[in-house]
N, C-alpha and C positions, 0 to 999 in steps of 0.2 A: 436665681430666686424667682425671676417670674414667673420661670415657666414652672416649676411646683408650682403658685399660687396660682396659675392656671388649671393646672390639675387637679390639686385639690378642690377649686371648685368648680366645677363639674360634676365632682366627687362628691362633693357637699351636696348639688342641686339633681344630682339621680337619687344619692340616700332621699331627699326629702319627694322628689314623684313619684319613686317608691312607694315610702310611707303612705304617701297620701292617695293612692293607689288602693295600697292596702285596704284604706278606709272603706273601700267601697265593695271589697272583694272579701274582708273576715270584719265586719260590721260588729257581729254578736262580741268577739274579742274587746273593740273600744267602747261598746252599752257596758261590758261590766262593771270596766274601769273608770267608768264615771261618777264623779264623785254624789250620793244623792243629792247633795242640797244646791244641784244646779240644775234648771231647766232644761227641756225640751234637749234630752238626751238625742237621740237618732239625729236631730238638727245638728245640734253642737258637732257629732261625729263627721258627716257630711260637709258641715262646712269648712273646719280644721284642714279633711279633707282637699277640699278645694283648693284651699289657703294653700297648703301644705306643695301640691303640684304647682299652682301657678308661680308662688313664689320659689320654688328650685328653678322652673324652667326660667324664670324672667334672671334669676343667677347666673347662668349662662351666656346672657347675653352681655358681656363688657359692661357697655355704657347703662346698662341699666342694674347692674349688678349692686351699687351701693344703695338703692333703693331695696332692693330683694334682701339683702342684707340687713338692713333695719327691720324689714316686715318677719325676717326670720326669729330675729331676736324676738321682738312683740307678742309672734305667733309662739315660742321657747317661752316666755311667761307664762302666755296664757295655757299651753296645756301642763305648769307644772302641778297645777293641785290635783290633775289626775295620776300625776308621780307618786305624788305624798301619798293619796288615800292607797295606792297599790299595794306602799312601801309599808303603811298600816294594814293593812290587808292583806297581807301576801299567800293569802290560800286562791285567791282571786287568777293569779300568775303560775305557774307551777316554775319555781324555781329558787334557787339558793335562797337562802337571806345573804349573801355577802353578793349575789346577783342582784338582788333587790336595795341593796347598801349604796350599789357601784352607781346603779342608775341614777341616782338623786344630783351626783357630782357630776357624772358625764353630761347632767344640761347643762353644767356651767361651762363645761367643756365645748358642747354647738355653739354656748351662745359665744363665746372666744371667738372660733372657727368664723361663725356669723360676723360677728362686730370686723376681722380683718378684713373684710370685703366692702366693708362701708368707710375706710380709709379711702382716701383719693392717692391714686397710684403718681407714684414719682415719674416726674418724662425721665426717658432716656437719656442718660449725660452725653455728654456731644464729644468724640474720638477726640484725642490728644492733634490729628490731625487738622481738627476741622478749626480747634482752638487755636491752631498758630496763623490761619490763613488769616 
């Protein structure tokens, strides 16, 4: 099992350098989806951005991974009002409604993913060998 929850995140913290990648590279895509009645749109994109890389890459790293893990979750709050208005919006996105449905529950779904990482990993049990010496 560890070694999937190794995998997995990994997997977790490229999806989010990705993302937060993306920020920087289809910009106009995350202005739309901003919700209006929040400030300094292009900032907010940008920073999410940031957020979004540093905290995958810092996933990565073990010992610092239950920290990244919390920031992910925080960072999965904060961009879900731009879910909501899409999911009201959905001319904004070009795609299903049952695409636009799916997405509202798959945050709940990162921030799961997220929150396992912020668990402190079990040591190693110690061989039936080591037990008798």
């Amino acid at each position: 099992m560890r070694t999937v929850k190794t995998v997995l995140r990994y997997l977790l913290g490229i999806f989010f350098i990705g993302g937060g990648v993306n920020h920087f590279v289809h910009t106009d895509f995350y202005l739309k989806i901003m919700p209006p009645y929040l400030p300094l749109h292009l900032e907010a994109v940008y920073v999410s951005g940031v957020f979004e890389i540093v905290l995958g890459a810092i996933l990565m790293v073990r010992p610092l991974a239950r920290w990244a893990g919390w920031g992910l979750i925080l960072l999965l709050i904060a961009i879900f009002p731009a879910n909501i208005y899409v999911y009201q919006h959905q001319d904004l996105v070009p795609a299903s409604p049952l695409m636009h449905t799916l997405r509202l529950p798959l945050q709940a779904v990162m921030i799961a993913w997220a929150y396992w990482y912020t668990r402190p990993e079990k040591p190693k049990s110690p061989s039936k060998l080591a037990t008798q010496i």
